[in-house]
Steps between C-alpha positions, in 0.01 A plus 500: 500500500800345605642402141177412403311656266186398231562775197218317266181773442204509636313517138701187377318286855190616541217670306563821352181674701641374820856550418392862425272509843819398677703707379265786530425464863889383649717579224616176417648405134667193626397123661768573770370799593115345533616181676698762794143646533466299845145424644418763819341152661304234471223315569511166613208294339283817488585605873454865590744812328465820667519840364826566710399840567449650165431807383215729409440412104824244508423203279462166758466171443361299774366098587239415717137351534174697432296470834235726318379591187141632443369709163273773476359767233647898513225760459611525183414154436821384514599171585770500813636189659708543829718239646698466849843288461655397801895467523635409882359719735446767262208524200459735229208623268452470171216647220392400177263700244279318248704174529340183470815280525587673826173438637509137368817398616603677809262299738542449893811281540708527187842586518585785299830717356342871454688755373456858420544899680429493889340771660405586834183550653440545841804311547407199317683411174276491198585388137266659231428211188810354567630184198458205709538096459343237709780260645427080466575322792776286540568238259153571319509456155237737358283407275348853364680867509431688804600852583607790298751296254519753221878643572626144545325348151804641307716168676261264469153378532275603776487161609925428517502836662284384777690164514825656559369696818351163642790367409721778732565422842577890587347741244747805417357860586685742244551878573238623228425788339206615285432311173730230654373303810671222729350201266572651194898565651421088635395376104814716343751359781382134433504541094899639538581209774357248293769661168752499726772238468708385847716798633880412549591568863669828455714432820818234446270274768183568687501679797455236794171485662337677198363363164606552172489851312202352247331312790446839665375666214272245408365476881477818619235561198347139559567399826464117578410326840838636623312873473672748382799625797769284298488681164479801720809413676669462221428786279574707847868350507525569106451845622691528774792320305475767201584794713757270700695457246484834388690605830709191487694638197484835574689354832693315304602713263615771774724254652750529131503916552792620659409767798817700679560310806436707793608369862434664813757687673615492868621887399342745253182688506254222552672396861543877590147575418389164691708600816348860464108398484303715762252235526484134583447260154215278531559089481326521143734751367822328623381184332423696164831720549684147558319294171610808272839544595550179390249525222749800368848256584357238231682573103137453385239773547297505775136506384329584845136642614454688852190516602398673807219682708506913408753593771624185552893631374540394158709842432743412784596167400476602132784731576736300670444298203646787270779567788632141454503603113664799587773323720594303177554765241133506336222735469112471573211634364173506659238564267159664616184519389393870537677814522401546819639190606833538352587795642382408880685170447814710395473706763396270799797296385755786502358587889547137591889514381594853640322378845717208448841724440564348103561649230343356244385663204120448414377697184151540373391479122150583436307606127458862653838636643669799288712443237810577683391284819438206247833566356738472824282183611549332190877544524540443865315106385723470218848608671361239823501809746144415531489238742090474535324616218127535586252532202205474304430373160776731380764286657409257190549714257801442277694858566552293871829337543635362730847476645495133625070434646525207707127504665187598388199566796176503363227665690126499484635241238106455393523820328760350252500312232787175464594680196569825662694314811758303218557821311660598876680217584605501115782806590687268679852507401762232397220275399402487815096453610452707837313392783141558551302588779134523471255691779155501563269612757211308474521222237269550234288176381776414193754561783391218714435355152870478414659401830286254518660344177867574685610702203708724764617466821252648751625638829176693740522764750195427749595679823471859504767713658517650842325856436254403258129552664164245437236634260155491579263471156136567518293480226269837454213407272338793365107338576612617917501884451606494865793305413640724262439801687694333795823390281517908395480548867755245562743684235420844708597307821826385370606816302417660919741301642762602279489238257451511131286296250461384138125518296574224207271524198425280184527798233613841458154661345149444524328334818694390768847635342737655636397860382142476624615369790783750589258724438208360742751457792676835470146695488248322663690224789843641577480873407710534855773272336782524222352213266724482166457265200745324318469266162687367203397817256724747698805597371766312684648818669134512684479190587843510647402819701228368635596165600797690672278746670269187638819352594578762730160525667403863310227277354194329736327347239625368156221404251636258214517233267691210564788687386596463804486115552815409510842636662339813653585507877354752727532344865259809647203333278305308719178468303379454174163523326436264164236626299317233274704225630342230288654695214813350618635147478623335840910561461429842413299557791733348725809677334289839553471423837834486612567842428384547883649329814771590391604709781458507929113508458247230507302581139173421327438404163104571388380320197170697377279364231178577317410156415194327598530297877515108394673535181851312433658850497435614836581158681842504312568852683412309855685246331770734502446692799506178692867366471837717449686227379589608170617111376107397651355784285707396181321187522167685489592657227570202309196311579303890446673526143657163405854414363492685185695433258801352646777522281320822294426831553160454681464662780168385629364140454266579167766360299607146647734260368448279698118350525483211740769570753474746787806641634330522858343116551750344265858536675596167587430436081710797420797387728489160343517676129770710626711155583413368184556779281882563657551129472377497121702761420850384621403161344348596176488883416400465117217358600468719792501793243280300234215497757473877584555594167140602425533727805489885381762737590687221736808696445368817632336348805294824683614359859310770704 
């Protein structure tokens, strides 16, 4: 962490049959690793830890006072002692069989750490024979064992055991797991802190405000009268800092590459184009339009992100982007993430540049054209009569060159990796680094991850242009029968009027997939109607077909996958139908639903589900029903499915770099890091780069 790390094995500090039990359970080899296993709370002189809304059969750990114990016999004869411990305003039960110490020591009033599998019953938590130890007060210096002291007698006696948790003003409460409990995690942590020689401050001077590097450490796992919020601080900013500087000289270092400098022009394309627009730009996009143009001016690349609301008119200003390009004697290639996508984007671009009356060239290169096709796009990129060149992956591939590529547009750029991106803007000529322009619709959690650490410059679309219609969501839960019948009826009202509508489904085969579904609609709800399916097994010539036939109306319902999330725009769809929504995370259900609205006519977005009412799933679709503010829902997402990890490949939070800091509650700490880490680096960048050092695959940060 933060050019600190503790390399010396587990084996060589502690004893072998805990080493092993460590290791075991976590996977950790190495003191550093242990001592960054950070407590989940603690408990202040024995005051109350809750189970913080664990799961069935998840191993707990929690503090509290019995408020009643009693013991009986089983029919079996069976001795069975049962035992109420109170935490806050919340209690929980616990069980013993044929123990005598538990019915000895875990009286009325003692406070007690219990930990073991919870269960449920009757919605009270229960913990079957769970390893427990009773607590001393304060200051007491025992003068016999109590409690379950068996995993601790490997670091001492039972006696300097109990004096070092009277001895503890706030007791550490360890994420456990089985054969390895929170006091067992609190003996190992105190027998590697007590081996553990001062820690240089890693930083050339400690942050102001903060305490040192090896005061944290040693605080946040023994906290003193000061609690334990300043070792938290601290470790946070470590954090924070580590992916700061990260950004800070990837910044830095894309301030040395030369870029082709590319001014706007009172003549050329881009004004003609501008003077041509049939519609009004709105005060977002002029500001956008205005930061890029001199974004692309600069001799250094521009490294920008434009995020904006589905609709909101990323692809206009993304093009008179590439017309400024154009005006100074360089190509641009936009690369796409589907097929699909590439050639509507081709296409809708071509239409906006004959409306406008220019003649710019824009050619399409995609994995499935003809041999011949290929051929003639290939040379019209390398001879630079391509002036747009709109693609898929195969624009990376190394039979593309280019005649002089000045700007690279990225879009949907979630569905790419950094590597892919560089091996783009790699085919810039003359040693020059293009410029990069990054889109998304909805910012993913690592998204709002990123900008947050200001690794790019972040420009957002929030208005929505004149045209574009509200969408109404409403959640259809499959427990209201009546509901779903009424969102088919809804469908058949719409499709009456004259309007067309999209059936989105989580698979192709088996339940709820596309085919069974298809097939349910076509036979048995809409025989009266043309319903059509449409998913990522059909050969691209059908898919085309189809898409073009919904397109132009010859289709009233289309029942797909979420190959058609992105870059499909049908204005006549004014409706569509989600099936299994809690299948689908929160940016993909917003992205899905801004396939309609697109046109004249108010539309309606239904979100059904087959999950249980009450359960986390079905309030995140009201969740998601309840706001259209794509940049509101991104934040959902993030606190739905965490950071992940941040500068990895991670796409959901199970992996985390980071474990302290929160990229929601934590901003004002991240800004400050940001400061610091671009001041560090202009003053000091070998140490700059000593401290992230540790940090995998920094050079191929995955910036979606």
């Amino acid at each position: 962490m933060l050019g600190w790390t503790d390399q010396r094995p587990l084996a060589t500090l502690l004893p072998e049959a805990e080493a092993k039990k460590i290791t075991s359970a976590f996977g950790y080899r190495t003191a550093g690793e242990l001592l960054l296993h950070f407590p989940r709370t603690w408990s202040h002189h024995g005051s109350g830890v809750s189970l913080d809304g664990a799961t069935e059969g998840e191993q707990v750990t929690i503090v509290g006072i019995v408020t009643y114990a009693n013991t009986t016999f089983t029919r079996s004869g069976k001795k069975l002692t049962k035992i109420v411990v109170e935490f806050g305003a919340s209690h929980a039960g616990a069980t013993f069989f044929n123990s005598v110490v538990a019915q000895r020591q875990l009286t009325v009033g003692k406070a007690v750490m219990l930990s073991g599998k919870v269960k449920y019953f009757q919605g009270r938590a229960e913990i079957s024979h769970p390893a427990f130890i009773v607590l001393p007060e304060a200051g007491e210096k025992p003068k016999k064992a109590v409690g379950t002291l068996r995993e601790l007698s490997a670091y001492g006696s039972a006696s300097q055991l109990e004096e070092l948790l009277s001895s503890l003003e706030y007791i550490p409460i360890y994420p456990a797991k089985k054969g390895v409990t929170a006091w067992s995690l609190l003996g190992a942590m105190s027998h590697v802190l007590d081996q553990t020689p001062p820690i240089p401050e890693p930083l050339d001077q400690v942050p102001s405000g903060l305490v040192s590097f090896d005061e944290a450490l040693r605080l946040i796992h023994h906290p003193d009268s000061r609690g334990q919020q300043p070792a938290i601080d601290r470790i946070k900013y470590n954090e924070a800092l580590s992916l700061a500087l990260v950004m800070a000289l990837r910044r830095a270092d894309a301030q040395s590459y030369r870029a082709p400098v590319l001014p706007a022009s009172e003549e050329g394309v881009r004004a003609e184009f501008l003077r041509n627009l049939p519609f009004e730009l709105t005060a977002g996009q002029r500001k956008v339009i205005a930061d890029i143009a001199q974004d692309l001016a600069q001799p250094h690349p521009m490294q920008r992100l434009l995020q904006g609301e589905v609709g909101s008119g990323k692809t206009v200003v993304a093009l008179i982007a590439m017309l400024q390009a154009i005006d100074a004697g360089c190509q641009c290639a936009l690369l796409a993430p589907t097929e699909v996508l590439a050639v509507q984007h081709a296409r809708d671009l071509t239409q906006l540049l004959i409306d406008a009356g220019l003649p710019t060239n824009v050619v399409a290169l995609t994995g499935s054209m003809s041999t011949a096709t290929r051929k003639k796009a290939l040379l019209d990129i390398m001879s630079g009569q391509a002036d747009i060149v709109v693609g898929t992956h195969a624009l990376i591939q190394e039979s593309v060159e280019f005649f002089d590529l000045g700007l690279v547009v990225v879009d949907e750029q979630h569905r790419f990796g950094v590597e892919q991106r560089d091996m783009l803007r790699g085919k810039g000529s003359h040693d020059r680094t293009p410029h990069q322009l990054v889109m998304t619709a909805t910012p993913i959690p690592r998204t709002v991850a990123m900008t947050s650490f200001a690794d790019l410059a972040v420009s957002a679309l929030h208005e929505l242009p004149a045209g574009r219609q509200e969408i109404q969501t409403s959640v259809v839960p499959e427990f209201k029968p009546e509901w779903v019948a009424r969102a088919w009826e809804r469908i058949r009202e719409e499709v009456a009027a004259g309007r067309q509508a999209f059936v989105v489904c989580p698979r192709i085969e088996g339940e709820g997939g596309v085919e069974e579904t298809f097939d349910y609609l076509r036979t048995q709800i809409f025989p009266e109607l043309n319903v059509a399916m449409l998913h990522g097994r059909m050969p691209a010539e059908e898919k085309d077909a189809i898409m073009a036939d919904f397109a132009a109306g010859g289709i009233d319902i289309l029942v797909a996958t979420t190959v058609i999330e992105v870059g499909i725009n049908v204005p006549n769809a004014s409706v569509m139908y989600i099936r299994e929504a809690h299948s689908f995370g929160v940016s993909q259900l917003h992205q899905l639903r801004g396939r309609v609205g697109r046109g004249e006519y108010k539309s309606l977005c239904l979100l059904h589900t087959t999950m249980e009412p009450g359960t986390p799933s079905v309030q995140r679709l009201f969740d998601v029903a309840a706001t259209s503010d794509g940049f509101g829902l991104a934040e959902l997402d993030l606190r739905t499915r965490q950071e992940g990890d941040v500068l990895g490949t991670a796409q959901s939070g199970t992996k985390r770099r980071v474990r302290l800091l929160s990229l929601l509650s934590d901003r004002a700490l991240i800004e400050r890091a940001n400061a610091d880490a671009t001041a560090l680096v202009a003053r000091n960048r070998s140490l700059a780069e000593h401290l992230v050092s540790d940090i995998e695959g920094q050079d191929y940060l995955e910036k979606s």
